[in-house]
N, CA, C and O atoms as a DFTB+ gen file, in Angstrom:
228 C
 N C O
     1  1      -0.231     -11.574     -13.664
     2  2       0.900     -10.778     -14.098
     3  2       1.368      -9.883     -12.946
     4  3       0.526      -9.192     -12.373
     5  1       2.737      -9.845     -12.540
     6  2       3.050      -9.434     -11.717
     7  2       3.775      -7.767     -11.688
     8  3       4.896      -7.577     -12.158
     9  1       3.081      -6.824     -11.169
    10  2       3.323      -5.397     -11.247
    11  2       4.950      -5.043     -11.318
    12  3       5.680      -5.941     -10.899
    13  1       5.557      -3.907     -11.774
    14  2       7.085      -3.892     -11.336
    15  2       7.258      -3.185     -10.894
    16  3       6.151      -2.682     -10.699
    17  1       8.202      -2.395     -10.328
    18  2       8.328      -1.487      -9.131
    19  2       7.326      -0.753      -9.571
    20  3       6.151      -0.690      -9.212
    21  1       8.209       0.055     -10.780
    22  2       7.835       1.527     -11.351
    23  2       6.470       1.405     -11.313
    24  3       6.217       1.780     -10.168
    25  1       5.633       1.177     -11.731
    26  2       4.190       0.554     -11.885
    27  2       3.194       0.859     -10.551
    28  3       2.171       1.541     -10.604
    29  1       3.880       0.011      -9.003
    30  2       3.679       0.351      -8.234
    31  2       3.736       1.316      -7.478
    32  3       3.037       1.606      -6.507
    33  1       5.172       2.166      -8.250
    34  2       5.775       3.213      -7.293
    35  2       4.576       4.952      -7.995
    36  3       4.413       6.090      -7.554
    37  1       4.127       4.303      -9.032
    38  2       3.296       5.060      -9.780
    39  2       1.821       5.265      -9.093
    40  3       1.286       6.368      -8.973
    41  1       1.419       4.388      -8.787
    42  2       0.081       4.087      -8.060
    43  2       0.046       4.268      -6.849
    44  3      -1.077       4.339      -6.351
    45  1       1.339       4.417      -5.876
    46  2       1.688       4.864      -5.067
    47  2       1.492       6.699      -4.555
    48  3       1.020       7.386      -3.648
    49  1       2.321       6.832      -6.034
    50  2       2.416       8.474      -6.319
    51  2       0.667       8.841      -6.351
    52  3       0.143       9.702      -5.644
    53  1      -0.012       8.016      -7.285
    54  2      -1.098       8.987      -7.819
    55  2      -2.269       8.834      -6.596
    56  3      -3.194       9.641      -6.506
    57  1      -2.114       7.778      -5.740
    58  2      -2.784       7.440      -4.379
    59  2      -2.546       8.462      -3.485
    60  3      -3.439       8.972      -2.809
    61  1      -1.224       8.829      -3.445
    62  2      -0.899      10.206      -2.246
    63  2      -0.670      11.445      -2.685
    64  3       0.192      12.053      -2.051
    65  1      -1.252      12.095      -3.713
    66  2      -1.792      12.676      -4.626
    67  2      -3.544      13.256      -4.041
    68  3      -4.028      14.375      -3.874
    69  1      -4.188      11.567      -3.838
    70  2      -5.247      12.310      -3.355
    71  2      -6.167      12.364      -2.440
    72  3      -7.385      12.446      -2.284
    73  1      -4.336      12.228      -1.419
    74  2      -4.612      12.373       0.323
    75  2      -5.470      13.564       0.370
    76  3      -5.413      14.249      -0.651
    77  1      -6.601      14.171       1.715
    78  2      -6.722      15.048       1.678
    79  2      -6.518      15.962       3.050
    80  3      -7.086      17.038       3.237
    81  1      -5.848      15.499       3.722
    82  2      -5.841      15.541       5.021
    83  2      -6.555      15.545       5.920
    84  3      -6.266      16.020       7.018
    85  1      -7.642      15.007       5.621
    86  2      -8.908      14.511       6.577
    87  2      -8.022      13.191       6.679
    88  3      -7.479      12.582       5.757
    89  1      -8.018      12.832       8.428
    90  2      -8.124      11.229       8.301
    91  2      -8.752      10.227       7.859
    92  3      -8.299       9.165       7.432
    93  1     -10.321      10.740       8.013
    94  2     -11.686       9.771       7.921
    95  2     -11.271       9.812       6.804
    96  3     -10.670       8.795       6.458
    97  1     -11.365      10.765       5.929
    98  2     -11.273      10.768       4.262
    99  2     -10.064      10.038       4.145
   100  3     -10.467       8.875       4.163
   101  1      -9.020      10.007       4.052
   102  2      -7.882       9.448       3.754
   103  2      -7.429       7.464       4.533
   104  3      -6.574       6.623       4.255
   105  1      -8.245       7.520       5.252
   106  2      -8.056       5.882       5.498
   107  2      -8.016       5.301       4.708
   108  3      -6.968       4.721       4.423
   109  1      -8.906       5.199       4.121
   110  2      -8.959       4.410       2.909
   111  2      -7.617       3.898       1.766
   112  3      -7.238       2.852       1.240
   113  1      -7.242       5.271       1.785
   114  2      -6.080       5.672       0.562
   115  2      -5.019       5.491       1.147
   116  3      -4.228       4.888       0.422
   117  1      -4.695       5.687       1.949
   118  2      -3.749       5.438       3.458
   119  2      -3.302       3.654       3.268
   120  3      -2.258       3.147       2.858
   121  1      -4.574       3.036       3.757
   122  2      -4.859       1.484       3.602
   123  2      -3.828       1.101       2.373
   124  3      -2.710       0.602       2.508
   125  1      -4.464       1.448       1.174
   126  2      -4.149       1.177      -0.296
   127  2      -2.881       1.291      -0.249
   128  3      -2.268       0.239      -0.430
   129  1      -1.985       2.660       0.020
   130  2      -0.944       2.887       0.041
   131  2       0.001       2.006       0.762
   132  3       1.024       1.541       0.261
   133  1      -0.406       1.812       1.958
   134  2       0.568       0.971       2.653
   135  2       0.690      -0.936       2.010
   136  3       1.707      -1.622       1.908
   137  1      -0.470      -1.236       1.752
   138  2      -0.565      -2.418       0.811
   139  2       0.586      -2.284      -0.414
   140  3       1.500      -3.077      -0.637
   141  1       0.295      -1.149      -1.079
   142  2       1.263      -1.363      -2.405
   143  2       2.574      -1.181      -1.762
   144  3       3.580      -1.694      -2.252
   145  1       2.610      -0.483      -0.702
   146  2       4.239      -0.119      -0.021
   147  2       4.653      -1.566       0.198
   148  3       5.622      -1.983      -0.436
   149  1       3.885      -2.523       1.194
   150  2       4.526      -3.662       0.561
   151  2       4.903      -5.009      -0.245
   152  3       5.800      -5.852      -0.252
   153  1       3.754      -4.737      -0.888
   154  2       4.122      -5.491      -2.160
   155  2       5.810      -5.080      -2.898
   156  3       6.673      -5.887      -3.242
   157  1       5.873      -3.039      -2.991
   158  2       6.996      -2.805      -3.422
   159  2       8.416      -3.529      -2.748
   160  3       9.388      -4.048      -3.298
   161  1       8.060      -3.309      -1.252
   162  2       9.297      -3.828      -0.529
   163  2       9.054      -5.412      -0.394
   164  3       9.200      -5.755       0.779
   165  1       8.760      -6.368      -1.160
   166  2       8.555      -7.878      -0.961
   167  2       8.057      -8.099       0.373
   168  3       8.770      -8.921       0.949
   169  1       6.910      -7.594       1.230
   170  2       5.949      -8.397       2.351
   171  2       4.687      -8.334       2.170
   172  3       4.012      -7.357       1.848
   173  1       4.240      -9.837       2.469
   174  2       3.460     -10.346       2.226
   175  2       2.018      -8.847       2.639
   176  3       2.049      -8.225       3.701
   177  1       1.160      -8.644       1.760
   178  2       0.056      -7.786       2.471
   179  2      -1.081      -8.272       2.626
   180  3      -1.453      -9.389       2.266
   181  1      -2.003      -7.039       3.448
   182  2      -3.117      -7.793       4.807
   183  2      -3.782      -8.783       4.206
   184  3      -3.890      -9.630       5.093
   185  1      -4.433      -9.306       2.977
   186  2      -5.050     -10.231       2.088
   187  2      -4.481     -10.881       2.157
   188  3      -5.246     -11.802       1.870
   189  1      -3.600     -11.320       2.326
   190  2      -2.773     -12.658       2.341
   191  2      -2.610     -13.605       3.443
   192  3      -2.365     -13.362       4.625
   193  1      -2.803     -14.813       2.807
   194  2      -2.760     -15.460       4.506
   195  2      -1.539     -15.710       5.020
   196  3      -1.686     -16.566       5.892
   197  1      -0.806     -15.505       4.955
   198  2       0.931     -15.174       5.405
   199  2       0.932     -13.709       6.411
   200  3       0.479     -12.588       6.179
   201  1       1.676     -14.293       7.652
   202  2       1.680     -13.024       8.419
   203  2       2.814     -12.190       7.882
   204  3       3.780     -12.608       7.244
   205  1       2.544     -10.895       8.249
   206  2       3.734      -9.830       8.435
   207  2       4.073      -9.415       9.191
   208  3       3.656      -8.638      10.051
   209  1       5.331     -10.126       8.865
   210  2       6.806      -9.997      10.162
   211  2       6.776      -8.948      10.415
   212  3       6.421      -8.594      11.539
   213  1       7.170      -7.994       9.377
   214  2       7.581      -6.481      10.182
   215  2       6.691      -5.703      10.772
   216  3       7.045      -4.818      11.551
   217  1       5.349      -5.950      10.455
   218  2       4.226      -4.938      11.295
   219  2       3.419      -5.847      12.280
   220  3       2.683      -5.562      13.225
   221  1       3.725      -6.785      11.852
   222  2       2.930      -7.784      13.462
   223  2       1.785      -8.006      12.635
   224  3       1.676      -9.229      12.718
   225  1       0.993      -7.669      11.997
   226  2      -0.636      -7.909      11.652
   227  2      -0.203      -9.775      11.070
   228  3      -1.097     -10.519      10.667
């Protein structure tokens, strides 16, 4: 089943929510965040075996 924005844009919110401004601490959540960022904007993310165009990985 496939998430819809709002959904994502939610999990998004509650992920950077509980940045803490430690880096070490926040990689993690950081990671997560940028994954759902693009799922929201349609590119493929790092799990996937499809590269991404826009960030090079």
């Amino acid at each position: 089943m496939e998430q819809t924005k709002e959904e994502l844009q939610k999990q998004i919110d509650d992920l950077n929510s509980q940045l803490t401004g430690d880096m070490f601490t926040d990689m993690d959540i950081k990671d997560q965040i940028h994954n759902l960022k693009m799922k929201l904007n349609g590119v493929k993310p790092m799990d996937s075996h499809f590269d991404c165009v826009g960030c090079g990985s």
